[in-house]
C-alpha positions, 0 to 999 in steps of 0.5 A: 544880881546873885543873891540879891532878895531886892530884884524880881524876874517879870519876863525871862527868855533865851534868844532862839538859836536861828534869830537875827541880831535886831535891837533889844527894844523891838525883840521884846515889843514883839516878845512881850504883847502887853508892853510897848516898845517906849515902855520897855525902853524906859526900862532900859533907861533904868537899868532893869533889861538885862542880857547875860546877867548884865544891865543893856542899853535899849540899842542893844542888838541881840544874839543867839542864845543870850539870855534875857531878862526884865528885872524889877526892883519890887515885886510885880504888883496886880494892876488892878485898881480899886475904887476909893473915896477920896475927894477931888477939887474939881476945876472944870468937867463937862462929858469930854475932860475933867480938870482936877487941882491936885494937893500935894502929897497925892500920887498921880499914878499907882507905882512901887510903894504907892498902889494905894490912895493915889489919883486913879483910885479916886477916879475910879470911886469918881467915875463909879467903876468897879475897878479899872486896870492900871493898863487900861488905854482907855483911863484918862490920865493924859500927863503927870504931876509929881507926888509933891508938886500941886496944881492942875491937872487935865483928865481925859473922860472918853478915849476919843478925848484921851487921843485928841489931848494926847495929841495936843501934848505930843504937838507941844499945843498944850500950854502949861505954866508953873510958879516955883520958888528957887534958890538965888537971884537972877540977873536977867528977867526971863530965859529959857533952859535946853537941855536933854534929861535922862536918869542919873547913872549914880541915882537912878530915882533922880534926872539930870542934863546929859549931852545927847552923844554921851547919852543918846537915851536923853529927851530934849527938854525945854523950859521958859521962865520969867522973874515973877517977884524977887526976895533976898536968896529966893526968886518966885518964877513962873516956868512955862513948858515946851516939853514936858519930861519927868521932873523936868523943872526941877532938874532944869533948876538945879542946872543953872543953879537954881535948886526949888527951895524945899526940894529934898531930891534935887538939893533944894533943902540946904542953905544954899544962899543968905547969911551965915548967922544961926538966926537966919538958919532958924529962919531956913528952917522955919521956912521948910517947915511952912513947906515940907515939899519942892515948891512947885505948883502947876499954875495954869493950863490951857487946851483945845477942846477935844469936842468943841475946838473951842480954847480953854484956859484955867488957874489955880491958886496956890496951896495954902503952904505955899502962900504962907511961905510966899509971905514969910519971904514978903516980910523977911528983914534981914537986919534982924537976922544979922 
């Protein structure tokens, strides 16, 4: 850490001389007024709480005199969020919720790199304010979707409604299906994937299945998926949520191996099947080219009303690069390829 121009000092203490050893998340939730407890664990699943100039586990138990410290790997940035015009397709709003269908490309949230043009940007221009705080409890973003994942996203207007739908998601009630093409074929139509996700320790911008006893930080995941249409070395499935973990299909994909075609993080922009001809290598490559993203779309979503109590489901189409890959596949003939 010495040295290094690439970590930033956020919060710095050293523990009192008469402190009781108690886990380090709950010192610094006590510590730290403007940062939750599940937050700061977070942080420590990234390697960003140190404790005498070493990384520590969210379990760690402090001692007297340590030295403690929350690093970031960019410098702090101003919470403040400011309004920008930025068009929204608009699905469905009413008083209580807004549901949006987000390009590809866009970021959901402000984060390292992206404190411009993101979603919450647009909301505030949207909304008509002024400029909203990024850690207002108040904002409506209620679940996330990947910078390169398109599809629907359902917004919270009013903090009774945020509450209520946060609820529903904590509950599992909320149903969320997405369609993804993936490399290989499958032998069955439908399954279902159980496996606990934390961040890779070799890459830490990436996720991975852990076995919760090597890695307790892990967050049980479960994903359904069902054949939607077979091609040659690709499969378009339809992956329904139980738990909604970052990058969770993604990284579930890639464990049963099955890669999201396109997906550059997780593997998915190799050949990973088909012929080893340089004409269906061209071919590959023209595909990635129709797609430059994971092929990932966030189909449906459905939720009780938070006012009503009525139920309430939407689709979306999918994005014009993803139709166009779809139906390069549809018409692919092997033959002349060989």
């Amino acid at each position: 850490m010495s040295g290094s121009d690439e970590v930033f000092e956020r919060w710095r203490c050293e523990v009192d001389k008469g402190q009781a050893q108690v886990r380090i998340d709950k010192y610094l939730a006590e510590h730290m007024s403007d940062t939750s407890r599940t937050r700061i664990q977070q942080a420590a699943d990234g390697g960003h709480v140190w404790v005498n100039g070493k990384p520590v586990s969210s379990s760690y138990k402090v001692k007297p005199l340590d030295i403690v410290q929350v690093l970031l790997d960019h410098e702090p940035h101003d919470t403040t969020i400011l309004p920008e015009p930025i068009p929204l397709n608009i699905v469905y709003e009413d008083e209580d919720v807004l549901i949006i269908n987000k390009p590809a490309g866009m970021v959901v949230h402000p984060g390292h790199g992206n404190y411009e043009h993101t979603l919450l940007n647009a909301l505030a221009y949207y909304f008509g304010h002024q400029t909203i705080d990024i850690n207002d409890p108040s904002i409506g973003l209620v679940h996330r979707i990947d910078k390169d994942t398109s599809g629907l996203l359902l917004i919270a207007k009013t903090p009774e409604a945020k509450t209520n739908l946060g609820w529903q998601f904590f509950e599992h009630t909320i149903d969320r299906t997405y369609n993804a093409l993936v490399w290989g074929t499958f032998q069955e139509e439908s399954g279902t994937i159980f496996g606990a996700l934390a961040r890779d320790n070799r890459d830490r911008t990436i996720y991975r299945v852990w076995d919760t006893e090597e890695n307790p930080n892990a967050k049980e995941a479960v994903t359904h998926w069902r054949v939607l249409e077979r091609f040659p070395y690709v499969t378009l499935v339809e992956c329904r949520l139980e738990t909604g973990r970052t990058h969770q299909i993604r990284v579930h994909m890639r464990h049963i191996g099955h890669p999201l075609f396109s997906d550059e993080k997780y593997g998915g922009c190799e050949i990973l099947k088909g012929l080893r001809t340089q004409k269906y290598a061209q071919y590959i490559r023209n595909c990635f080219a129709l797609c430059p993203r994971q092929v990932l779309h966030a189909k449906t979503i459905g939720f009780t009303h938070p006012r009503t109590g009525e139920r309430m489901l939407f689709d979306s189409e999918w994005p014009q690069d993803m139709t166009n890959l779809i139906n390069k596949w549809r018409n692919y003939e092997p033959n002349t390829l060989g």
